[in-house]
C-alpha positions in Angstrom: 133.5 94.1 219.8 131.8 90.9 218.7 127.6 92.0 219.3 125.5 89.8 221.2 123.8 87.3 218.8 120.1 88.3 219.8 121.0 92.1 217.8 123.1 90.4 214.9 120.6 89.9 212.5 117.0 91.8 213.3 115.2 89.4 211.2 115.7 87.0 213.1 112.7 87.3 214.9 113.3 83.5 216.8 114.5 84.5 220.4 112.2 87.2 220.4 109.4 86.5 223.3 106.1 84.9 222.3 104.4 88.1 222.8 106.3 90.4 220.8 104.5 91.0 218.0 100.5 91.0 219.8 98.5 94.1 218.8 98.6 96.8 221.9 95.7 96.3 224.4 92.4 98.2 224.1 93.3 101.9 226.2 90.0 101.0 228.1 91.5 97.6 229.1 94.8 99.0 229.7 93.6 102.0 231.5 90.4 101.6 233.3 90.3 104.1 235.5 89.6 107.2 232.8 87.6 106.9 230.1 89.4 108.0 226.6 88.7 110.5 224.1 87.0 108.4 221.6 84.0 109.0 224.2 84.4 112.7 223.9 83.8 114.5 227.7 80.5 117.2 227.7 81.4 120.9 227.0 81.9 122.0 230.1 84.3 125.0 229.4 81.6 128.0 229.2 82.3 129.5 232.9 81.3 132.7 231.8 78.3 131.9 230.3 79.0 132.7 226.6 76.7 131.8 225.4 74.1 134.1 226.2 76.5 136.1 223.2 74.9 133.8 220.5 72.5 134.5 218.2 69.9 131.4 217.6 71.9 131.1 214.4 75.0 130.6 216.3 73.8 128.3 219.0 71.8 126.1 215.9 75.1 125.4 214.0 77.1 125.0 216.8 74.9 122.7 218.1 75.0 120.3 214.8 78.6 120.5 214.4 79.4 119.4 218.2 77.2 116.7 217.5 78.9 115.3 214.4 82.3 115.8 215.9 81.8 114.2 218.7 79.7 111.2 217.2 81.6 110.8 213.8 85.1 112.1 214.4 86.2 111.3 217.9 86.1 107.5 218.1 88.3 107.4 214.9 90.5 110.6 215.8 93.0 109.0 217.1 94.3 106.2 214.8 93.9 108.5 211.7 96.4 110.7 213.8 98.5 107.6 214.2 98.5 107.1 210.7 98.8 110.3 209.2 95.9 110.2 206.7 92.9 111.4 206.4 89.4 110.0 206.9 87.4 110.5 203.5 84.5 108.5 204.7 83.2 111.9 207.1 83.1 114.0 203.9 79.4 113.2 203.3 78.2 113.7 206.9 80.2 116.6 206.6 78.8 118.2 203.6 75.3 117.2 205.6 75.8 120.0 208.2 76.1 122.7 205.0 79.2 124.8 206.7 81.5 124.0 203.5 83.0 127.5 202.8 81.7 129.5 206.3 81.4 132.9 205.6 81.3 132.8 201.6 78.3 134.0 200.0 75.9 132.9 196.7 76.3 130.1 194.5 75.2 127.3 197.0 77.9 128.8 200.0 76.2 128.8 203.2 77.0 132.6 204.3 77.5 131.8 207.9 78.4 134.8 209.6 81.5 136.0 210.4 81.1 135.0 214.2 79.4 131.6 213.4 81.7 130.4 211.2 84.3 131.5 214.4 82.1 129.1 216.6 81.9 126.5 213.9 85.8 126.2 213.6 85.8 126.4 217.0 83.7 123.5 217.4 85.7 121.4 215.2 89.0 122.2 216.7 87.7 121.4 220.1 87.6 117.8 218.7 90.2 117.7 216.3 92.6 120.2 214.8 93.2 118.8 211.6 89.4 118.7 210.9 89.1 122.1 211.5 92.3 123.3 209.5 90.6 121.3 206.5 87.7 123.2 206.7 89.4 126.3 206.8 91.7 125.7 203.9 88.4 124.9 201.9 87.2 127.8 203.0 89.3 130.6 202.1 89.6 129.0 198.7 86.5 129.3 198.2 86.0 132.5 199.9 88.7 133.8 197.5 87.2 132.5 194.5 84.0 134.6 195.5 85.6 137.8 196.5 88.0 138.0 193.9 86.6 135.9 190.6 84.4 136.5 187.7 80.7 135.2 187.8 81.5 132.3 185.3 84.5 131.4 188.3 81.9 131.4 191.0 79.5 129.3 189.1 81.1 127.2 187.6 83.7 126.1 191.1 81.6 127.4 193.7 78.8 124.7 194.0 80.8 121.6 193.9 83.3 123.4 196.4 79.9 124.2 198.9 79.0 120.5 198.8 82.3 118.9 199.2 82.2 117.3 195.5 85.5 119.1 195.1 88.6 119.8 197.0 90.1 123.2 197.4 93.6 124.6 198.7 95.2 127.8 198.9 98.8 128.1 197.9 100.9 130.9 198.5 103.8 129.5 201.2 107.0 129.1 199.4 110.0 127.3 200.5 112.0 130.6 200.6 109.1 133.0 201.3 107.4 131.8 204.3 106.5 135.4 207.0 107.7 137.0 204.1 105.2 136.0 201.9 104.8 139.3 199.9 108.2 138.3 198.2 107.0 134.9 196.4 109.0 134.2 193.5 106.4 131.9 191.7 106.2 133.2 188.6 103.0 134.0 185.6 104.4 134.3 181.7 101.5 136.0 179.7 101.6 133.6 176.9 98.5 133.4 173.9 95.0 132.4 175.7 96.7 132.0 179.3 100.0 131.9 181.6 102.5 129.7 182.4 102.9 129.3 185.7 106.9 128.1 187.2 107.8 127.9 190.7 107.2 126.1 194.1 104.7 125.6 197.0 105.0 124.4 200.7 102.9 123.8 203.6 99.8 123.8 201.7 97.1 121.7 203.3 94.9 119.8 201.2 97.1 120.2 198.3 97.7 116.4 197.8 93.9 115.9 197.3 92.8 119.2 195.9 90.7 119.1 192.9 91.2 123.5 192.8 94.2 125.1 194.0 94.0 128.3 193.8 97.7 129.7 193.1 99.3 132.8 193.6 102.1 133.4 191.6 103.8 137.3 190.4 102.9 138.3 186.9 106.1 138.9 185.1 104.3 141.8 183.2 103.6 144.2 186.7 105.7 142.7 189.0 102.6 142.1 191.2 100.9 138.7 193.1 98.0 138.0 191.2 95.7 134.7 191.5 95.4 131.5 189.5 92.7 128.4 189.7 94.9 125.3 189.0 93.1 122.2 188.4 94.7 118.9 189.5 96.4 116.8 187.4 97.2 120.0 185.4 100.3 118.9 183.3 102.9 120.3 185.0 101.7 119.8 188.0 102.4 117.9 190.9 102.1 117.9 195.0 103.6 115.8 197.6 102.9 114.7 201.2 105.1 116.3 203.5 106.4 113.1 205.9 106.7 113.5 209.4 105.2 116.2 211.2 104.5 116.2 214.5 101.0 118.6 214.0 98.2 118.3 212.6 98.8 114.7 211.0 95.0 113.8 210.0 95.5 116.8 207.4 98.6 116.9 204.5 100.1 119.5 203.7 102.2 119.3 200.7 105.1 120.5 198.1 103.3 121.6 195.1 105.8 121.4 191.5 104.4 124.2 189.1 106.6 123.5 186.0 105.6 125.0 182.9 101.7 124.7 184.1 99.1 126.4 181.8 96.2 128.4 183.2 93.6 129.4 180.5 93.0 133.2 180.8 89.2 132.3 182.1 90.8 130.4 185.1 93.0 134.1 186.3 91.0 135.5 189.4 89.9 139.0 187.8 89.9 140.7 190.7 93.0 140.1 192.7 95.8 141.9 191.1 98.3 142.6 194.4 99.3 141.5 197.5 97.0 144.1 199.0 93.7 142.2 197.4 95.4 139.1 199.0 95.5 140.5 202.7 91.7 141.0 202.3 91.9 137.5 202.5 94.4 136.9 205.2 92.9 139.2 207.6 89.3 137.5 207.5 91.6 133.8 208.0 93.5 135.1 210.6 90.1 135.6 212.5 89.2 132.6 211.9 92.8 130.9 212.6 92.2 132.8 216.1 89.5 130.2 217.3 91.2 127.0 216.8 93.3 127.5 219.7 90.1 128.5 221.2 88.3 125.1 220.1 91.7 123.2 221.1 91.6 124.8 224.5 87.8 124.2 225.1 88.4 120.6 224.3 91.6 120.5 226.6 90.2 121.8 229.3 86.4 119.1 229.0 89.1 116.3 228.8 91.3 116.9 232.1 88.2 118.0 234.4 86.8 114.6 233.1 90.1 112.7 233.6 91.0 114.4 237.0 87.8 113.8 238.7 88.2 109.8 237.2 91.4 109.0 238.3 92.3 108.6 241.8 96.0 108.3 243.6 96.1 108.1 247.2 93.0 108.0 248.0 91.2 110.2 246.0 90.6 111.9 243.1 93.3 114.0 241.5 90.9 116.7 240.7 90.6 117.0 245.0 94.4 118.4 245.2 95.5 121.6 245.1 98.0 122.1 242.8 95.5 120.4 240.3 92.8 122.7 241.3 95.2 125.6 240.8 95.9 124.8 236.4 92.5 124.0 236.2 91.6 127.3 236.7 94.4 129.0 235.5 93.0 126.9 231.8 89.7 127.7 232.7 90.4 131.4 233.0 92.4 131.5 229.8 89.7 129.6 227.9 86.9 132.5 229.2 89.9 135.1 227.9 90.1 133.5 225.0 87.0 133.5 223.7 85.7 137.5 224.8 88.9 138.6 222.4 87.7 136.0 219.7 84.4 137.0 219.8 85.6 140.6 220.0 87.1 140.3 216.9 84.9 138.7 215.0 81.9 141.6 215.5 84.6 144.1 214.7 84.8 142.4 211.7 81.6 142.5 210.9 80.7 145.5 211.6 83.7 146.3 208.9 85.7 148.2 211.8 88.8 145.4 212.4 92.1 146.5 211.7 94.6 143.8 210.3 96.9 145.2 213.8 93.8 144.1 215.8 93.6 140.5 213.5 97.0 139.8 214.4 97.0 140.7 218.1 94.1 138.5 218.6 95.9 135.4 216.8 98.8 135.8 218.8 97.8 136.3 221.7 94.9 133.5 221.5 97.6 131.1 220.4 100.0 132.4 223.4 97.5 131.4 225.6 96.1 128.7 224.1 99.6 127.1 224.3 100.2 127.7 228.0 96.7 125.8 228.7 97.7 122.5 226.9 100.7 122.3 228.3 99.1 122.7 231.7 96.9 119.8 230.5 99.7 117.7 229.2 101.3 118.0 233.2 97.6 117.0 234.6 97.5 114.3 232.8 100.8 112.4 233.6 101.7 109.3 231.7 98.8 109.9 229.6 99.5 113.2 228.7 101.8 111.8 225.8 99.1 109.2 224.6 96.8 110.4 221.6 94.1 108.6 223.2 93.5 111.3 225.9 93.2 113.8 223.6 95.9 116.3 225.1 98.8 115.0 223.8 97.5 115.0 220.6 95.9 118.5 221.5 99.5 120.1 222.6 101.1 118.9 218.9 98.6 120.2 216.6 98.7 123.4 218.3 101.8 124.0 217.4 101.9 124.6 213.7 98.8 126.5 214.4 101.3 129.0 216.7 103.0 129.3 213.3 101.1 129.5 210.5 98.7 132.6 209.4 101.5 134.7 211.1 104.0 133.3 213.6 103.7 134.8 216.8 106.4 137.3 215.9 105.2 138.3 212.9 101.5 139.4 214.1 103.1 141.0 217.3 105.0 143.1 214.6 102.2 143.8 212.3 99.8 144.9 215.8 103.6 147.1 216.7 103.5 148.6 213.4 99.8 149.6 213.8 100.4 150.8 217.3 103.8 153.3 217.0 103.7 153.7 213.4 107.1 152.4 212.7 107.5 148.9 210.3 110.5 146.9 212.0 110.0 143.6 209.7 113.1 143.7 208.5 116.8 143.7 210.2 118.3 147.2 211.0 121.4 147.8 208.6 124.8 147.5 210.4 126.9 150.5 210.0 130.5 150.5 209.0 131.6 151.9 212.1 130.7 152.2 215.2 129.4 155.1 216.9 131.3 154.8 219.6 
């Protein structure tokens, strides 16, 4: 069947209307009637009057960080999510507000507390995502680097890390070890004056841009996960963009290509020699993983109030009907939830008394519930719940790698079950040869 000549040859662009190729219209011209997120709505989300919780400390860094978010972030948010890349320009108003590395102590970190730095990720999150799980990635490499290094380590990485002058990942994901990650098959060769590292990284975020990547790789000698400061552009080394995600799009995450890679003996973290030392990590991330969703939510919920009492269809406002009424505070109520378990948590930490069963209840439940409150958004907001420029839509996709990663949902149910009964069910039951029946 012979096609219609306007589809026989795309580049011909002649019949094509005179219109076709004119940028899309401003949202605000488009779209009067609600105003979009690059004017980020007020924090409006503390029903239960949180904040009497805070310590000045809290309320002081939370207040700088909304600020800068809200001023240097959300006007832009939205076309760097379009684009998939990430804006380099905030770095130095970033490095300005002194979070860089949140709960890390000495060497220039800024020691936040455990529950500040929970707010602080919070407070990016509520803006954007991506920011937030850049910070965090930073973070816990440089937390690791201070827990588990030698003094010549924290000097000499530490301070450029604190200040944003360097980049830092954390790699342990592998393509075939992923919930599993005890298993990684990256391997160390003691060789004279260092290792060799060989293997493979996924999903690591900031790994294309990293100038540190701290590496975890099993030492061929023991058998167990030990840790590795790679720099970039380490010969050998190499890491990737990963292309089309749907999440979390202002922030890479990458393949990272360890072949033959040397690491001089002085770059081998000292102090973390199992997969044990490397939980210590993952339990205090997974805290901190536990108020994004929180931070997503509260920005989720200050959009659609906004929207709902600015838009109007017969008649009214839709923030007047019912049914509206009703997911507004069914999000509202989740957000206060949300927040008491996150806050919870993080003085159980502090107080040295959290459990890893208790870290990974709270980040799966959090992220349950965050994920039932954008999608409540996303149906408040109609047609313009699938546009980044309202915030949700955008909102609803980045939370969805953050359901996954630091323990799927499944996985942190199982480690909290494990901790409750007693019994470790991580693995399938064996099938027997016969049937009992």
């Amino acid at each position: 069947m012979a096609l219609h000549p306007k589809f026989q040859d795309e580049t011909d662009k002649s019949d094509k209307p005179s219109y076709f190729n004119l940028p899309p219209l401003d949202v605000s011209v488009a779209f009067p009637q609600a105003t979009p997120a690059s004017t980020f709505p007020r924090h409006v989300s503390d029903y239960y009057q949180f904040d009497d919780l805070l310590s000045p400390e809290d309320l002081a860094v939370r207040k700088k960080v909304r600020e800068f978010m809200e001023k240097e972030v959300a006007p832009i948010m939205a076309e760097y999510w379009e684009k998939a890349e990430f804006p380099f320009q905030i770095l130095p108003k970033l490095d300005a507000l002194r979070i860089a590395g949140l709960n890390t102590k000495g060497h220039g970190s800024p020691g936040l507390s455990v529950t500040t730095s929970a707010i602080t990720t919070a407070e990016i999150a509520r803006v954007d995502a991506s920011c937030s799980t850049f910070m965090l990635v930073h973070s816990v490499a440089m937390l690791t680097i201070a827990t588990f290094g030698s003094e010549e380590q924290k000097q000499k990485y530490l301070p450029p890390l604190a200040r944003l002058k360097t980049i830092g990942c954390w790699a342990l994901t592998e393509p075939d070890y992923g919930s599993d990650a005890s298993s990684v098959n990256t391997t160390a060769i003691k060789v004279e004056g260092g290792w060799i590292l060989d293997g493979q990284k996924r999903w690591i975020g900031n790994s294309t841009f990293a100038d540190v990547l701290v590496i975890f790789a099993r030492n061929t000698t023991t058998n167990q996960i030990n840790g590795y400061i790679v720099k970039k552009d380490s010969p050998g080394l190499t890491a990737t963009k990963i292309a089309n995600k749907i999440g979390l799009r202002i922030v890479p995450n990458g393949d990272i290509l360890l072949k033959k890679v040397f690491v001089p003996d002085e770059d081998r973290l000292p102090g973390l020699n199992s997969f044990v030392d490397t939980t210590k990590a993952l339990d205090i991330s997974r805290v901190m993983v536990a108020w994004q969703p929180i931070g997503i939510s509260m920005g989720v919920y200050d959009m659609c109030l906004r929207y709902l009492k600015e838009r109007k269809q017969f008649g009214a406002p839709l923030a007047a009907f019912q049914l509206n009424q009703q997911k507004l505070a069914l999000m509202l109520g989740n957000v206060q939830a949300m927040t008491l378990v996150g806050w919870r948590l993080c003085k159980l930490c502090e107080k040295g008394k959290m459990t890893p069963g208790q870290a990974s209840l709270g980040k799966s439940w959090i992220s349950l519930r965050a994920r039932e409150t954008v999608a409540l958004g996303r149906e408040l907001l109609g047609g313009n719940g699938i546009l980044a420029d309202f915030l949700v839509a955008k909102a609803f996709c980045d939370l969805e790698p953050i359901y996954t990663y630091e323990g799927t949902y499944d996985i942190n149910s199982l480690v909290a079950g494990r901790e409750i009964t007693g019994f470790a069910s991580f693995k399938a039951a064996v099938r027997s040869q016969q049937s009992r029946l």
